[in-house]
C-alpha positions as CSV (number, residue, x, y, z in Angstrom):
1,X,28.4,15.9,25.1
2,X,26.9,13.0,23.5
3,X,28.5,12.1,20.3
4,X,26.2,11.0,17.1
5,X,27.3,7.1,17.7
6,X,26.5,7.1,21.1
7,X,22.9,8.5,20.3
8,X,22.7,6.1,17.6
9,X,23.7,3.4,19.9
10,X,20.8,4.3,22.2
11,X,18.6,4.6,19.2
12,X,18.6,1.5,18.0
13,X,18.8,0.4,21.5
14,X,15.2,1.6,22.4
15,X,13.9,0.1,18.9
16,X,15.4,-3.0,19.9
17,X,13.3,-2.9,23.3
18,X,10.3,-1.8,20.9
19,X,10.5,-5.0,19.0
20,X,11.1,-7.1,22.5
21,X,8.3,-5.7,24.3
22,X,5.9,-6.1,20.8
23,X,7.0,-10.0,20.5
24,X,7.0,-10.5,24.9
25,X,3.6,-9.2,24.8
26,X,1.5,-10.8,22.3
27,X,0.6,-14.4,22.3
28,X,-1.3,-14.7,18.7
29,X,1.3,-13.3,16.4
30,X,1.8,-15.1,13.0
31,X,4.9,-16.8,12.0
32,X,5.2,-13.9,9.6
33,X,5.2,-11.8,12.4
34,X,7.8,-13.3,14.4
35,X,10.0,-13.7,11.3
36,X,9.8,-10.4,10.5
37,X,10.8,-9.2,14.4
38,X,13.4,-11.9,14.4
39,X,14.9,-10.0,11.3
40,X,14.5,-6.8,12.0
41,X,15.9,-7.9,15.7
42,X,19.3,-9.1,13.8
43,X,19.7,-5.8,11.3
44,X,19.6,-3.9,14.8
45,X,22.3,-6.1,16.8
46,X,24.4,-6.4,13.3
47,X,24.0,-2.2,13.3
48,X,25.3,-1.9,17.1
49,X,27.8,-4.2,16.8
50,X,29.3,-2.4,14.1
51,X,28.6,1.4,15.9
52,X,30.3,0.0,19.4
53,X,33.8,-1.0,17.1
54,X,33.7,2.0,15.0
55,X,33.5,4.0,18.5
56,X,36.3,1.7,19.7
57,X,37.9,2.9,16.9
């Protein structure tokens, strides 16, 4: 059975690939835009980071 990190973990994993794919596939975004995604991109990795020690843990 899955534990709650581990689904977490895949989670933000598939928003992660959301934001990737939204970025990889549009060529007129804004700098707001990109800002915003670059952000959001480093709350994510900062988030799975932390899950993948906690489950080391």
């Amino acid at each position: 059975m899955e534990s709650k990190i581990d689904k977490t973990i895949e989670y933000y994993g598939i928003k992660k690939k959301e934001i990737l794919d939204f970025v990889n596939t549009h060529n007129n975004l804004t700098i707001e835009q990109i800002i915003e995604s670059g952000e959001a991109l480093g709350v994510l990795e900062y988030k799975i980071t932390a899950l993948e020690i906690a489950k080391e843990n």
